[in-house]
N, CA, C and O of each residue as an XYZ file, in Angstrom:
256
protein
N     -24.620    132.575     55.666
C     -23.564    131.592     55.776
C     -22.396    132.040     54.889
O     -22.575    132.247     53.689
N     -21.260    132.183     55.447
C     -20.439    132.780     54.549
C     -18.999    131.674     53.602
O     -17.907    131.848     53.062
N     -19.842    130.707     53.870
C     -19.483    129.344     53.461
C     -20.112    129.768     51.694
O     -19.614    130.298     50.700
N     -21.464    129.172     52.061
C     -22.096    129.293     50.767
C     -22.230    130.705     50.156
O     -22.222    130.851     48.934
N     -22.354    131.759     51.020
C     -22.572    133.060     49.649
C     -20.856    133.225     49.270
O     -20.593    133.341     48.073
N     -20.097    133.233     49.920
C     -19.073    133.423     49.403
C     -18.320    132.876     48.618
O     -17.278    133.419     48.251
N     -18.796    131.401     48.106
C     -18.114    130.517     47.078
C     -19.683    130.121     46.236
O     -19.877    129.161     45.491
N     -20.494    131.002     46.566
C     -21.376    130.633     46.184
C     -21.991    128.968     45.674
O     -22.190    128.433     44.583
N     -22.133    128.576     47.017
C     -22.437    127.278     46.620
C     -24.469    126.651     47.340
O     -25.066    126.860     48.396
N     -24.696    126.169     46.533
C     -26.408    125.782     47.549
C     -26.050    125.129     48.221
O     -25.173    124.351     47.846
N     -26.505    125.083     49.516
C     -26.037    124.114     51.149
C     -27.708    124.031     51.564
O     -27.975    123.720     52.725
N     -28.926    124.339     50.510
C     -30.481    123.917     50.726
C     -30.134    122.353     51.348
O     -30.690    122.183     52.433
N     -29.210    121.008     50.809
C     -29.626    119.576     51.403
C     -28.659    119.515     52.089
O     -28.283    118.343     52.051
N     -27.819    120.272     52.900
C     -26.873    120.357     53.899
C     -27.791    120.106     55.461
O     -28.466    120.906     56.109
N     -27.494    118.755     55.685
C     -28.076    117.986     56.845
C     -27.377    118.289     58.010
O     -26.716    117.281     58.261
N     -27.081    119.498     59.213
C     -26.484    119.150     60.038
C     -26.584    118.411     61.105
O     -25.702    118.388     61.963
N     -27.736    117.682     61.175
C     -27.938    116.632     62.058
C     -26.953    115.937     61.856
O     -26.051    115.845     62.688
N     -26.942    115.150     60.396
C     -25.951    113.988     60.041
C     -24.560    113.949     60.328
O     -23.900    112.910     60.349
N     -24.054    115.265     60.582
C     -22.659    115.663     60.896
C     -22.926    116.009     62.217
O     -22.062    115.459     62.900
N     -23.868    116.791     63.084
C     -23.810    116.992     64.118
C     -25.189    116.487     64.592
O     -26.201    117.113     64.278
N     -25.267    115.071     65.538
C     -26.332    114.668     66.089
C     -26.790    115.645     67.058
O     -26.040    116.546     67.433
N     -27.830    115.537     67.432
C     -28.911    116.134     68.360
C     -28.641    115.341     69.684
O     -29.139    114.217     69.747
N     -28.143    115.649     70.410
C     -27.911    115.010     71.985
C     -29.477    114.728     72.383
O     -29.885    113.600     72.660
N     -30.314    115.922     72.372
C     -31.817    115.993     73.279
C     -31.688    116.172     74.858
O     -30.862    116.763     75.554
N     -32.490    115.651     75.063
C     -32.595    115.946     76.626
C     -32.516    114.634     77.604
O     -33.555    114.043     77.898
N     -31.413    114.259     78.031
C     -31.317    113.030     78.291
C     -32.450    111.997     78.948
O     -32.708    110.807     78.769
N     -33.161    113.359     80.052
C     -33.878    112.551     81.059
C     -35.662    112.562     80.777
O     -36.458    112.400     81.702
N     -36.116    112.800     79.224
C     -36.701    113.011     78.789
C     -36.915    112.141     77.530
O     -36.112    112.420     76.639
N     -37.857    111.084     77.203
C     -38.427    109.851     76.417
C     -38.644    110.919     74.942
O     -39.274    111.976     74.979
N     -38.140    110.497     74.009
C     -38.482    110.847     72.784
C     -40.246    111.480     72.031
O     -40.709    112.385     71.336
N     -40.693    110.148     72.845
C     -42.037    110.595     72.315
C     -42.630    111.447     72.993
O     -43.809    111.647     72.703
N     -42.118    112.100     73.928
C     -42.955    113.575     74.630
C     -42.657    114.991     74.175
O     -43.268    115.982     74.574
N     -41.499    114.992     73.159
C     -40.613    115.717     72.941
C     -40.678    116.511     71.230
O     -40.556    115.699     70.312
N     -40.812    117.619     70.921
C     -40.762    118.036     69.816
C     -39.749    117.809     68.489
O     -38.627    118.202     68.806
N     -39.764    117.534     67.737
C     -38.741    117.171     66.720
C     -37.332    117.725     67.131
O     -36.408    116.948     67.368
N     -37.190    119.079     67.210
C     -36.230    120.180     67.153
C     -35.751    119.142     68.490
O     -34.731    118.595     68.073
N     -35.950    118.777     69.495
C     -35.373    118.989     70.473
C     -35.190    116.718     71.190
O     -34.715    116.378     72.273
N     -35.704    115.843     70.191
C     -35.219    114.477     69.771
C     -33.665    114.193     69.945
O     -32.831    114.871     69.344
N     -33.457    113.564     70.463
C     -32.332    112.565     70.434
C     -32.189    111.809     69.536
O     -32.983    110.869     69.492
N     -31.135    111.912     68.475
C     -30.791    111.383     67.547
C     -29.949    110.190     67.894
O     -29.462    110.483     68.985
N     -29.623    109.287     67.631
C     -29.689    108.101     67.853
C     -28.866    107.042     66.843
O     -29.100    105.834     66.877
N     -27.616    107.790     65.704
C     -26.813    107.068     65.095
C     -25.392    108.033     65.558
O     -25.380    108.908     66.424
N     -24.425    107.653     64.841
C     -23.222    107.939     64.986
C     -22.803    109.540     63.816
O     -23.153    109.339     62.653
N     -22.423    110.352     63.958
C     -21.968    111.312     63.247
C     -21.301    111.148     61.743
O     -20.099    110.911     61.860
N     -21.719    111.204     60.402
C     -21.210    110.818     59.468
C     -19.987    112.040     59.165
O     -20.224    113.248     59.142
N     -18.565    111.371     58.930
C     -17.623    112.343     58.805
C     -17.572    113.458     57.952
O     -17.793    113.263     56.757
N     -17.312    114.628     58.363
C     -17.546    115.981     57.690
C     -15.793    116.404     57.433
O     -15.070    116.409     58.430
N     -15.345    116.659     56.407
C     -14.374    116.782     56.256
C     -14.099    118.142     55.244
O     -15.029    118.768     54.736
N     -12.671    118.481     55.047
C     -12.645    119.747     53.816
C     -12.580    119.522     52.779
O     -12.556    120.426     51.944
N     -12.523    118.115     52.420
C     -12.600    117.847     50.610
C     -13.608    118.081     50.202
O     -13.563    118.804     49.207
N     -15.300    117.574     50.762
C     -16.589    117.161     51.121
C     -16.882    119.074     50.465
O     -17.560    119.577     49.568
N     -15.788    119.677     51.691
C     -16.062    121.359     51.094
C     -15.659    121.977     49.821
O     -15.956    123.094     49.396
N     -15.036    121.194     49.364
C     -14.060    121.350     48.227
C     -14.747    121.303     47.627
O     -15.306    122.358     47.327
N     -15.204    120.011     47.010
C     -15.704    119.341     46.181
C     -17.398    119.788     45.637
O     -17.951    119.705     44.540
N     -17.869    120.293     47.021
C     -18.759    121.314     46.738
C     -19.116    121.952     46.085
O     -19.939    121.860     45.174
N     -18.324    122.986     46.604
C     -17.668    124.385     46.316
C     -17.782    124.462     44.651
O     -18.480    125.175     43.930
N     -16.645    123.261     44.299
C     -16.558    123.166     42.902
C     -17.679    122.936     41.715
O     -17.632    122.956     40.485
N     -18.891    122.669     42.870
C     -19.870    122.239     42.112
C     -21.030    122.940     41.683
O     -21.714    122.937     40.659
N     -21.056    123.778     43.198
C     -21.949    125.035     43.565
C     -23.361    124.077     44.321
O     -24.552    124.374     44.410
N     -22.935    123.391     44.578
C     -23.921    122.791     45.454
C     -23.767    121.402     46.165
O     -23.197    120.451     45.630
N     -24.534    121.349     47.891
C     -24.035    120.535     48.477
C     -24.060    119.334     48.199
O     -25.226    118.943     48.256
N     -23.102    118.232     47.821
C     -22.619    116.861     47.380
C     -23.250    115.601     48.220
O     -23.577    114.579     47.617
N     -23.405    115.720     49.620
C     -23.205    114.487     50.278
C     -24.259    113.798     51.015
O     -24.294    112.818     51.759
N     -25.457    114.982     50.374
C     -26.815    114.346     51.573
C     -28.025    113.718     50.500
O     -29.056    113.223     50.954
């Protein structure tokens, strides 16, 4: 990731579900279905460049 080695920051609790939900498979019921591949089921929490900033500054991810 040239996010984190290059500002060297830890992104280990960097959730991209939470910023980017999991669509899944529409025509396909949750419970038949492997984790990886679930329909997530809330709204996208905003990912922004301060969030990166603020990071950055810290050396590790802030928001999860």
């Amino acid at each position: 990731n040239d996010y984190s080695e290059s500002l060297n920051v830890d992104i280990v609790s960097f959730n991209f579900r939470r910023y980017f939900p999991n669509t899944g498979i529409w025509f396909l019921p949750n419970a038949i279905l492997p984790e990886y591949l679930k329909t997530d089921h809330h709204k996208p929490e905003p990912l922004t460049v301060q969030m990166f900033i603020e990071s950055a500054k810290a050396g590790r991810w802030l928001y999860d």
